[in-house]
N, C-alpha and C positions, 0 to 999 in steps of 0.2 A: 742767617735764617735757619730756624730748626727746622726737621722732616715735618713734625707735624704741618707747621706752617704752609711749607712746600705743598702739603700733601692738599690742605683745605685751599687753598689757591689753586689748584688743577681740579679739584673737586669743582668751584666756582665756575670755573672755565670751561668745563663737559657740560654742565648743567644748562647753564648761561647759552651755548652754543645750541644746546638741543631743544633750550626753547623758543633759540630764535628762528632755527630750522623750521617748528611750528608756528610760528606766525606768517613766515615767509609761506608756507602750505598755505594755511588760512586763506591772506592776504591776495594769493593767485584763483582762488575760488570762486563760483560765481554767489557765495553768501552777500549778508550784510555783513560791514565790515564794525565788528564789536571789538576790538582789540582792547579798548578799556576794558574791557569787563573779564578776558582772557585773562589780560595781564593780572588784575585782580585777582582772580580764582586759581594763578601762577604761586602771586606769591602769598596767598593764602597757603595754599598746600604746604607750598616750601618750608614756611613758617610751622606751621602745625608738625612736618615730621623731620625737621632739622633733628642733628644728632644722630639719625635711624637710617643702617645701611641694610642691604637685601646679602642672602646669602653669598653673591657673588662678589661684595664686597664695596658694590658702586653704592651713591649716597640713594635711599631712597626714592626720594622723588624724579629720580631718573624714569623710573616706573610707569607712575600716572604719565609723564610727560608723554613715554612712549606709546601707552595705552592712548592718548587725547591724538599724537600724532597717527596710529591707525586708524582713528576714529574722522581724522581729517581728510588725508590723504585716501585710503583705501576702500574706504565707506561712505566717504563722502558727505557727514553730517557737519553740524553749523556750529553756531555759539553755546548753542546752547547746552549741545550734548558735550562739546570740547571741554567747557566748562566743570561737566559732569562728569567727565573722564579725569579731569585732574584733583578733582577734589572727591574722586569713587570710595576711595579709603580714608578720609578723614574722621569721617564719623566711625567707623569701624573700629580703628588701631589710635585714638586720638580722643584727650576727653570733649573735643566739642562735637556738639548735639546738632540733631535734623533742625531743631529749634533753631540754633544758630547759626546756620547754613540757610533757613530761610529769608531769618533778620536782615543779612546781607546781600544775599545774591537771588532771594525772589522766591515763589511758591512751587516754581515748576521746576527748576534745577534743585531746588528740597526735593521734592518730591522723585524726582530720578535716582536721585543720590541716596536717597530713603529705599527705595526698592532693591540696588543695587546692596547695600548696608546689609539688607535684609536676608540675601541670597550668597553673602560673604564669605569667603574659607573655601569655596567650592560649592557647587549642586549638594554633593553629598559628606554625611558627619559619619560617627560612628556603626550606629544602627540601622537599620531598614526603612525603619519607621521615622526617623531623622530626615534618613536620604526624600523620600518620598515627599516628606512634607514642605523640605526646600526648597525640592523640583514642581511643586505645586505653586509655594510662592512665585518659584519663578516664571511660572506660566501663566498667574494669575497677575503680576505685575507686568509681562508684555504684553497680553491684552487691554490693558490698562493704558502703558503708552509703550510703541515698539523701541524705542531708543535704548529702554532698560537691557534688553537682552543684547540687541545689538553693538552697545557697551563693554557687555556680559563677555560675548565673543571678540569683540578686539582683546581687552584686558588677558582671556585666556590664551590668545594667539602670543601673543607677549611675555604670557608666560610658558607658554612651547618652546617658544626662541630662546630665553633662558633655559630650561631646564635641567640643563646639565652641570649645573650647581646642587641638583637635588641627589639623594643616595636612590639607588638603583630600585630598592620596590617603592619608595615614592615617585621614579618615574613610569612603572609600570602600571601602579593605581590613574595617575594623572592622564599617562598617553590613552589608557581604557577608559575614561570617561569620557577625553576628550573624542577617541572614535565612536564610542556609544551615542554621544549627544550632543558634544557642542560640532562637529561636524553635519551631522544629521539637519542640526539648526540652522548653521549656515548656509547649508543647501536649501531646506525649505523656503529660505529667506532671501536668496536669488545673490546669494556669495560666493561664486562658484571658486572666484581663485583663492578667498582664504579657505575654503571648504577642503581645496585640495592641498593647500599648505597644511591646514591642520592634519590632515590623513598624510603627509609625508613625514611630516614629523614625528608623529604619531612612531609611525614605522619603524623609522631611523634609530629610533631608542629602544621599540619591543625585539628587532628583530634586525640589527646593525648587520650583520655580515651580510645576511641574502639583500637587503638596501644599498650595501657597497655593491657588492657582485653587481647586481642590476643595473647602477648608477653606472660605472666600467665598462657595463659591456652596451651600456647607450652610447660610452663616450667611444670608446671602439667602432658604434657604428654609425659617428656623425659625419665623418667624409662621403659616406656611402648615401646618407638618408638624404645631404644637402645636394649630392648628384641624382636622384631620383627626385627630387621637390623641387629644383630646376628647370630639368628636362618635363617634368611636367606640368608645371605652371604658365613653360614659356606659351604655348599656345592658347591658354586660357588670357593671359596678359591681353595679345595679339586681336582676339575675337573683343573685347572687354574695351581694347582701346578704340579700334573699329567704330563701335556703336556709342563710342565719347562716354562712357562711365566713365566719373571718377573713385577711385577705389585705391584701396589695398590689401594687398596679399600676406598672411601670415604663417609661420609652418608651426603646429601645435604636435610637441612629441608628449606621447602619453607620461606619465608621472610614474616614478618607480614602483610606488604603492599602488595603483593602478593596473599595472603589469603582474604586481606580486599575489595581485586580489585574483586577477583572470586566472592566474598561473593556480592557484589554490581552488578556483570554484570547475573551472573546466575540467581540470587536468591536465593539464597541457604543459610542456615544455615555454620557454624563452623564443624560441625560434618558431614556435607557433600561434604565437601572440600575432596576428597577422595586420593589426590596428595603431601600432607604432606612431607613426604617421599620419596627421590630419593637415589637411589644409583650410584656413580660412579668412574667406573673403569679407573684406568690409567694404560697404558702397556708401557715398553720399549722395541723397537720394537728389534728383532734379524738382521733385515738389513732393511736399513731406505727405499729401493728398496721398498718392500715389506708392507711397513706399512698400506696399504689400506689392502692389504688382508689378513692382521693378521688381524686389527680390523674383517673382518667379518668372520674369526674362532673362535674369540673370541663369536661373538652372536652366533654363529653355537652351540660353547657350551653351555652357557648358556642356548636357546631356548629348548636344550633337557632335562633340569633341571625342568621347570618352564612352563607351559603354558602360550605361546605369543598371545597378542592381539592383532587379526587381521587388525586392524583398524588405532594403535599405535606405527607402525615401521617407522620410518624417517632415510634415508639415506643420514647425510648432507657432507659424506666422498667423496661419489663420484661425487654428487654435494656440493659445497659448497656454505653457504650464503656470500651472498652481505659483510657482513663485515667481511669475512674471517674465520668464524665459521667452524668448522670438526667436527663431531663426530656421530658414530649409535646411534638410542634410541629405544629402544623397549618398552614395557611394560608387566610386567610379573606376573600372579596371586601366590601369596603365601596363596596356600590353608589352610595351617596351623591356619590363621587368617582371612582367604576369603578377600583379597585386594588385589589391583592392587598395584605394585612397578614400578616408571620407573626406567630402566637403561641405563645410558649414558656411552659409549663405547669410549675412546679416548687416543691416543698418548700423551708422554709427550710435544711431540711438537705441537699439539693438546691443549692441556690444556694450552700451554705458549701462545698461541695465544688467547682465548676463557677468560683467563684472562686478559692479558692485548692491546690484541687489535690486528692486523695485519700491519693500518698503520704502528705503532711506530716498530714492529719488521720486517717488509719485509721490509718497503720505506724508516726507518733513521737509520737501526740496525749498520749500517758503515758509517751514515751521508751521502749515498750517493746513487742516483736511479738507478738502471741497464736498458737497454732497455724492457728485460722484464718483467719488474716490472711496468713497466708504462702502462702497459695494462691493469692492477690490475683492478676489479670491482670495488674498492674505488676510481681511474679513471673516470668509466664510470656512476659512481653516480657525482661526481664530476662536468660532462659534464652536467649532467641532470637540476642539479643546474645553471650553469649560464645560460642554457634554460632557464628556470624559469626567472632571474636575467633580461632578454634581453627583458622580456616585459616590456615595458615603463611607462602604469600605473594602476597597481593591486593595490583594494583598501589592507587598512594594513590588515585587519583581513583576506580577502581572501589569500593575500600574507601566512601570516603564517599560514594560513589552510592547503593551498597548499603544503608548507617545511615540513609540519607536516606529510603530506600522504607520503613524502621520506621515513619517518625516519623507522617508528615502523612496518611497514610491513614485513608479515612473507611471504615467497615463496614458489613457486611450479615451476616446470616444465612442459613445453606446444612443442607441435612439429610446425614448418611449413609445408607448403605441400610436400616440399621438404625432409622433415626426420630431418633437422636442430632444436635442442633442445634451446628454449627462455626460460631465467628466467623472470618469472612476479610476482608480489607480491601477495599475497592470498588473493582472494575478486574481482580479476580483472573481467571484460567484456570484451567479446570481442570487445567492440569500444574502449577498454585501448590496448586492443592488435593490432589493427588497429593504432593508432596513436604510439604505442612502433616502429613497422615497420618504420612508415616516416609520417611526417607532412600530406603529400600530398593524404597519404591511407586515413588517418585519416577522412580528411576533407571531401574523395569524398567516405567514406564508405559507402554502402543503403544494407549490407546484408554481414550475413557469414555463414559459412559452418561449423560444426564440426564435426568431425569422417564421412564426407562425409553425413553432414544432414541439412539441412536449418534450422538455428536458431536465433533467435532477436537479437540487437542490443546490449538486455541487459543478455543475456547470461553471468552465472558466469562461470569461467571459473575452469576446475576439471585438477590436474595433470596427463599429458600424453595426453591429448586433441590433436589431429589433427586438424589446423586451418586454413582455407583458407579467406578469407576478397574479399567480392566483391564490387567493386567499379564502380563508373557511373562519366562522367567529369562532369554533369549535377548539380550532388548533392552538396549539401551546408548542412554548420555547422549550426544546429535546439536550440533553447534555452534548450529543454528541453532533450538535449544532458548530462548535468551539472548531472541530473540524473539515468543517464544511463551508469559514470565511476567513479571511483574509485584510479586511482592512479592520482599524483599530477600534471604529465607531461600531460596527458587526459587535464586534469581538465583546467588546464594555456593554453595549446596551443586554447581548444575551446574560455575561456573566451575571450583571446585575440582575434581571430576571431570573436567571437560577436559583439566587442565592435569595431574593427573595421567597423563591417555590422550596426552597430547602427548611427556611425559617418556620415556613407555615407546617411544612410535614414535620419540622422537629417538634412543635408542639402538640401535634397531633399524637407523634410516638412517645414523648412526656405524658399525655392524657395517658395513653394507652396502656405502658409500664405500669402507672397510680394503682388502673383499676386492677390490672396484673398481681400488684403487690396487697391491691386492698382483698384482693380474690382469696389471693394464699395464707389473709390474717399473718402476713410480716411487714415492718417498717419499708418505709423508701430507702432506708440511710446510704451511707458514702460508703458501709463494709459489704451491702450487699450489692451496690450498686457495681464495686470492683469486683465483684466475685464474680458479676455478669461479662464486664467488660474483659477481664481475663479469660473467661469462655469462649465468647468470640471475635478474641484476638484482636480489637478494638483500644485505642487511647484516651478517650475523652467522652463523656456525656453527650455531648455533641453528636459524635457517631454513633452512640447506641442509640440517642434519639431519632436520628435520622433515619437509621437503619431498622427500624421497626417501623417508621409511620411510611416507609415507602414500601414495604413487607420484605425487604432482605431477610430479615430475621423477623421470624414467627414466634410467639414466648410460647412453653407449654412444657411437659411435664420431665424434661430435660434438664430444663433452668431451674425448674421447683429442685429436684434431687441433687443439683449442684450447689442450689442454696441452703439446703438443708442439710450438706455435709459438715460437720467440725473444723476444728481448726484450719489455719491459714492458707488458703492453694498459694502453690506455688507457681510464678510468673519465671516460668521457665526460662523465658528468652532474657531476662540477667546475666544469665549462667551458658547463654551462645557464645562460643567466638567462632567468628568466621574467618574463612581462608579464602584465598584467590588463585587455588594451589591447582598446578595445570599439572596432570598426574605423568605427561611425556615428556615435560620441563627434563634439562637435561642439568647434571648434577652444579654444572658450572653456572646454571642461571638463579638470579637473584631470587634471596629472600622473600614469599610470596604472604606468609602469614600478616594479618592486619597487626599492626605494632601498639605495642602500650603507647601511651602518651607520654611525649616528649618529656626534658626538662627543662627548663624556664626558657621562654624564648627573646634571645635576644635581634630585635629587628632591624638593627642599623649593621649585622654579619651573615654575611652569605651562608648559607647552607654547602656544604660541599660532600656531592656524592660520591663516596669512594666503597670499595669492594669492603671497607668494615663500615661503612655508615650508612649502607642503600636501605639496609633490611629495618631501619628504625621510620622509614617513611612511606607513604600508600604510595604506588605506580596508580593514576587516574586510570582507571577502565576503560574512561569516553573517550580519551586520545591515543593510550599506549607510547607516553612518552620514552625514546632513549638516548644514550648518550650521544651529545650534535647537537638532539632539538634545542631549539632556546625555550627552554623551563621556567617556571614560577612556582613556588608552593605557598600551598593557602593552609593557616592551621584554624581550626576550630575550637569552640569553648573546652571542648575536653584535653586539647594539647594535641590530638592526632594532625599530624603535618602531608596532603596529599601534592604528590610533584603531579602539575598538568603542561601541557604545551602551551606556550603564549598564544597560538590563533584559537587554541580548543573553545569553541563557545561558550562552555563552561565557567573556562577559566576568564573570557571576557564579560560573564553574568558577576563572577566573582570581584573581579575590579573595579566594577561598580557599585556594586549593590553592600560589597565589604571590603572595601579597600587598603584598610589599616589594617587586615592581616594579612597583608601580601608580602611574600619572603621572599628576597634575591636567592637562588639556585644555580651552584655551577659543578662540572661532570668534570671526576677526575678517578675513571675504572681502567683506563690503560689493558681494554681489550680486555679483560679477563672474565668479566661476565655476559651472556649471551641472553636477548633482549629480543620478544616475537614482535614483527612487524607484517606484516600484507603488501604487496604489492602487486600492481591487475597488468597485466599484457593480453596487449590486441595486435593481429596481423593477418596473415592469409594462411590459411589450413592447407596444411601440404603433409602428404605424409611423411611421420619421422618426426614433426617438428615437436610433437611434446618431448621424446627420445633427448631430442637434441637438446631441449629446454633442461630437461634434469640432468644429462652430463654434464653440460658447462656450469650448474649449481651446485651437481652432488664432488664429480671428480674433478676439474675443472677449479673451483671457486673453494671448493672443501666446507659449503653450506647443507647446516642441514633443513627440509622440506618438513613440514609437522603438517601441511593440510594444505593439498592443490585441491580447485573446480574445473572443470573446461569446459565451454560452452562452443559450438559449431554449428552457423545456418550458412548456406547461398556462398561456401567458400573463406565465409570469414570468421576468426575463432578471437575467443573472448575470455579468458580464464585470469584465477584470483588464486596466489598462493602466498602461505604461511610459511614464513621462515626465522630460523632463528639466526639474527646477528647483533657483533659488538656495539654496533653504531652505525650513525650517518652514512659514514664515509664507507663503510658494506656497501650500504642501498646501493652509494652514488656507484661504486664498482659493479653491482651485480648488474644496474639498470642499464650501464653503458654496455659491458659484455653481451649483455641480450639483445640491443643497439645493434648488434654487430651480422646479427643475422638477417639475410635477406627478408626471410619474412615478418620477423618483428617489426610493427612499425608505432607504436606504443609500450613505453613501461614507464608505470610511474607506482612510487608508495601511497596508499591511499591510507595506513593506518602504521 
C-alpha cells in the first residue's frame, strides 16, 4: 500500500471518529433526536469540500465538524444549527448555492447558512468601509435569527485553537478582532467561558511571554491556592450540609489574560492581583418556586462564617444582567491568611445559563420563541442595535466604537421619578440616561435632578440614584455632548444629530460664500475656492462650508486681497517635514526624524529593528515603544511603517479596522541605543528619599533622568520620572532596585 493510500485511510479515520464524537454529543442532549438529518448535512459537507485541506494540513472538513461540535456541546444548540455549522462554508468556498442548500435540507438552515455566507472571511475585508458594512450584516442577520452569530463565534473559537498555522501578523490581525468583537459578543450573549477562551488565546499569541510568565507563576502557586480553598470551604461545606443543601463547590482561578488586563489597567504588580481565587457554589434548589430565596439563605449562611465586604455584594439574582447572568457575589475575608475571597452563589440553572449563554437556552432550547421570551433583554439590546444600524452614515471606527460600548458594559440599577427601576450600564451620565428614556429627552435635556438635587449633565450615575431629566423645547444637541456620555445609543443618537445640524450650517455657509463671490463680481470656481481654503488652513469644501455658516470664519476684505493676488499660492505645508526630535536625546538614541517611505513591503517577513534599521521606521508617540515590548508595525498607503505596542489602543483600533497592514516586528539593538520611557513611584515621604531615588539611578544604575515630578500630601509621595534606557529588561532592573527601599512601595512603567 502506497503513502498516499495510507495517508487517505487515516484521513477517513480522524474524520469518521470526529463525527461520531459529534453525534455521541448530540445523542446525550436533551434535543430532538435528528441524526438523519446530521448525518446528511455530514456527508454533504464532506462531499462538497473533499480534496481541500486547511493550512495545518488536516482534511477540511475536519473544520465545520469541529465548528457543529462547539456548537453542540458548548453552546448547546440543536439540529438545526449543527446542521448549519457543518455546512457554514459550503456555499462560500464551494460551487453549490443557498438555492441548493434549501432544495435539500429546508428554508431555515438556507437561511442560517445564507447569513453566515454572507459575513464570511471574517467581520472585516480590506477597507473601512468593507469592515463596517460586514459587521452590519452581521448584526443585522443576528437580529434576524441569533443562531447566526452564535455560529459566528463557535467557528471563530475554532479558529483560535488553530491559529498557529497562521504567519504571525495574521495572528495579530485575527487575535485583535477577535478581542475587539467576537469576545465582546460572547459576553453580551451570556458565554462567559468561550468569552474568556477567546481573550486567552487571544493573549497567548499577542503577547506569549508575559501569558507564560503568568501561566508559571499560577502553577507555582497551586499547592498554596488549593490549601487556602480547603481550609476555607471546609466550614462553609459544614453549615451547607447542616441545613441539607444539596450543592457543589468549585474553585474558579482567575484566567491569565484576566490577570494581565488588571495588571495593565490598575497598575499593579502580579502579587497584587489580590482576586486570584474565587469560589463557587452550585446549589440544587428544593423547589424551583423558591430558588431566589434559597440562593440568599445560602449567603445568610456563609456571611456568618466570614466577614463580608461591605462594598462587594452584587445581587445579579434579583436583577439580572443584560445577557441573562444570575448569581450573589460577596466577598469574604479568610483571616486565616488575611485575603479577600469572592464567592459566587448560583443555581444549577443559574450556572447552565452563565455557561453557555441564555440566548441559546431560553430563545432556541425547543427551536422555538414564546411570547414571553420575546421580551428578553437580549430583545431590547437587539433593538438598540438596529438604532445604531438606522444611522445612515457613521464613520467605520466610530461605528464600532459605538457596538463596542453595547457590549462589555457592566450594570447598575437607577430609579425614575416615578419609583420605576432602569438598567443602565456602569459609567452612565445622566445625559445617557436622558436619551436611554427617548430620543426627544435626550435632545432637549439642559439639566437633571438626582435624589431630588441639581446636578450636571455629566453626572455619573451610582446604583439606586433617583433621576428626574429636565428639559427645555429650546435646547439643542452641543458638540461637546460626545463628552459628557458613555453608552453607545447616547453616543450614535448625538452624533447623528450633529451631523445632521452640520449638513444644515454647510448650506447655509455655501449660500453665504455664493453671495460673497456674487458681491466681489468673481466666479465660485475650484481655483478660487482653493485659494480660500489654503488661507485658512482647511481640506475640503466641507470645512470651509461648515466653517463659515457656524461663523468660525468671517469672509471680508482679507479673502478679497488674497483672491485677487496672481499666480499660484503656495500650500506650504508639502514642503513640512517633521521631526519628533527631543533636543536632550542623547547622541546614542535612535533616529528621530519621520522616515521616507519604505520600500516594497513584504508581509509574510518580519521587520527587524536593528541599530541600522530603526531610523527607517516611526516610534508611535501614543505608546513609546522599546526594545522587550511585543511590537507590531502598521504601514500606510504612502509606505511610512509606525512600530506600536500590541496593548497600545491604537494599535488595537489598527487591527481591526486595517488589519492587512499589520507587520510582524522583532528587536535586535543589543543595548546600543537608548530609548525614553516613564515610570511612576509611590511610597511614604521621608526625608532623603528623592536623594536616594537618584543615586541608585544616576550612580548606582548609571541611568540617566531627562524629566522627574514629585508630588507630596498627608506623608505620602507620588512622582513620575523620565528616563532613558536600552530596554525592558532596564525597567524590570531599575523597578526592582527601587523595590528595595523601605519606603517604596510602588514602581511601575506607565509609558
Amino acid at each position: 500500500m502506497d503513502e498516499q493510500n495510507i495517508r487517505e485511510q487515516e484521513d477517513e479515520r480522524i474524520v469518521n471518529e470526529a463525527f461520531q464524537h459529534l453525534l455521541d454529543t448530540y445523542l446525550s442532549s436533551h434535543h430532538r433526536k435528528k441524526v438523519d438529518l446530521i448525518t446528511k448535512a455530514f456527508n454533504f459537507a464532506r462531499k462538497a469540500h473533499e480534496g481541500v485541506r486547511r493550512l495545518s494540513g488536516e482534511p477540511y472538513i475536519m473544520h465545520p465538524i469541529a465548528v457543529a461540535q462547539i456548537v453542540s456541546e458548548e453552546i448547546g444548540l440543536g439540529s438545526t444549527s449543527i446542521c448549519s455549522a457543518l455546512l457554514h462554508d459550503v456555499v462560500e468556498d464551494t460551487d453549490y448555492t443557498v438555492d441548493d442548500i434549501q432544495n435539500i435540507f429546508g428554508p431555515k438552515i438556507a437561511q442560517i447558512v445564507d447569513g453566515l455566507t454572507k459575513i464570511s472571511g471574517g467581520i472585516f475585508g480590506d477597507k473601512t468601509s468593507a469592515q463596517v458594512e460586514n459587521f452590519k450584516k452581521l448584526l443585522l442577520t443576528m437580529s434576524d435569527d441569533i443562531r447566526v452569530i452564535l455560529i459566528k463565534i463557535a467557528d471563530r473559537l475554532h479558529n483560535m485553537r488553530t491559529l498557529g498555522s497562521q504567519l504571525p501578523n495574521k495572528q495579530y490581525k485575527i487575535a485583535g478582532e477577535t478581542l475587539s468583537i467576537y469576545a465582546p459578543l460572547a459576553y453580551r450573549l451570556g458565554l462567559n467561558k468561550i468569552k474568556e477562551e477567546l481573550e486567552n488565546l487571544s493573549f497567548s499569541y499577542e503577547h506569549p511571554e508575559e501569558c507564560q510568565l503568568i501561566t508559571q507563576r499560577l502553577a507555582e502557586m497551586e499547592g498554596n491556592l488549593t490549601t487556602i480553598y480547603t481550609d476555607f470551604i471546609g466550614p462553609i461545606r459544614t453549615v451547607l450540609d447542616r441545613h441539607g443543601i444539596r450543592y457543589t463547590i468549585k474553585a474558579r482561578i482567575k484566567r491569565p489574560y484576566s490577570i494581565w488586563k488588571k495588571m495593565q489597567t490598575k497598575h499593579v504588580s502580579f502579587e497584587d492581583v489580590y482576586d486570584i481565587l474565587a469560589v463557587r457554589i452550585i446549589f440544587e434548589p428544593r423547589d424551583p418556586a423558591e430558588e431566589e430565596a434559597e440562593c440568599m439563605q445560602i449567603y445568610a449562611y456563609v456571611s456568618k462564617l466570614y466577614t463580608a465586604h461591605p462594598d462587594r455584594f452584587r445581587d445579579w439574582v434579583s436583577h439580572p444582567k443584560s445577557n441573562g447572568y444570575q448569581a450573589v457575589h460577596t466577598t469574604l475575608m479568610n483571616k486565616k491568611v488575611g485575603k479577600w475571597i469572592e464567592v459566587q452563589i448560583r443555581s444549577q440553572r443559574m450556572d447552565e445559563i452563565a455557561e453557555q449563554g441564555f440566548a441559546a437556552h431560553w430563545k432556541y432550547k425547543d427551536g422555538e420563541k414564546t411570547a414571553e421570551e420575546s421580551e428578553t433583554e437580549l430583545d431590547k439590546w437587539l433593538q438598540t442595535i438596529k438604532e445604531i444600524l438606522d444611522d445612515p452614515q457613521p464613520s467605520g471606527m466610530d461605528f464600532l466604537d459605538t457596538i463596542k460600548l453595547n457590549l462589555y458594559a457592566n450594570e447598575l440599577f437607577v430609579m425614575t421619578p416615578k419609583g420605576d427601576a432602569r438598567k443602565m450600564p456602569a459609567g452612565s451620565t445622566a445625559l445617557d440616561f436622558a436619551f436611554a428614556i427617548h430620543t426627544f429627552v435626550g435632545t432637549h435635556c439642559i439639566g437633571a435632578k438626582v435624589n431630588h438635587t441639581l446636578v450636571p449633565l455629566n453626572y455619573v450615575l451610582r446604583g439606586g440614584d433617583q433621576i428626574e431629566i429636565l428639559t427645555s423645547k429650546e435646547s439643542q444637541v452641543q458638540a461637546e455632548w460626545l463628552q459628557f456620555v458613555t453608552t453607545g445609543k447616547a453616543k450614535n443618537k448625538i452624533q447623528t444629530l450633529l451631523r445632521r445640524q452640520d449638513r444644515e450650517r454647510q448650506k447655509q455657509g455655501e449660500r453665504q460664500l455664493n453671495q460673497f463671490f456674487e458681491q466681489a463680481d468673481m466666479e465660485p470656481s475650484s481655483t478660487n475656492i482653493d485659494k480660500l481654503l489654503n488661507l485658512h488652513q482647511l481640506k475640503t469644501r466641507e470645512q470651509l462650508y461648515l466653517s463659515i455658516g457656524t461663523g468660525r470664519i468671517t469672509l471680508g476684505d482679507a479673502d478679497l486681497q488674497h483672491l485677487r493676488r496672481t499666480g499660484k499660492p503656495k500650500n506650504w505645508s508639502r514642503y513640512l517635514r517633521f521631526f519628533r526630535r527631543n533636543h536632550n536625546a542623547s547622541a546614542s538614541s535612535p533616529v528621530t526624524e519621520v522616515p521616507a517611505a519604505s520600500a516594497p513591503i513584504d508581509r509574510r517577513k518580519p521587520i527587524i529593528l536593528s541599530e541600522e534599521t530603526i531610523g527607517r521606521y516611526i516610534m508611535a508617540p501614543c505608546c513609546h515603544p522599546i526594545p522587550g515590548d511585543d511590537v507590531l508595525g502598521h504601514f500606510d498607503d504612502a509606505g511610512h511603517i509606525t512600530i506600536h505596542k500590541r496593548q497600545c489602543p491604537e494599535a488595537n483600533r489598527l487591527k481591526v479596522a486595517d488589519g492587512n497592514h499589520i507587520l510582524t516586528v522583532r528587536w535586535d539593538t543589543h543595548k546600543h541605543l537608548r530609548f525614553p520611557t516613564t515610570i511612576r513611584v509611590e511610597g511614604i515621604d521621608r526625608t532623603g528619599v528623592l536623594l536616594r531615588i537618584a543615586t541608585i539611578l544616576s550612580q548606582q544604575l548609571n541611568v540617566n533622568m531627562r524629566h522627574l515630578t514629585i508630588e507630596s500630601h498627608d506623608g505620602i509621595f507620588q512622582g513620575e520620572i523620565n528616563l532613558e534606557v536600552h530596554d525592558v529588561e532596564d525597567v524590570r532592573i531599575i523597578c526592582r532596585e527601587l523595590k528595595k527601599m523601605d519606603e517604596i512601595k510602588s514602581v511601575i512603567r506607565i509609558s
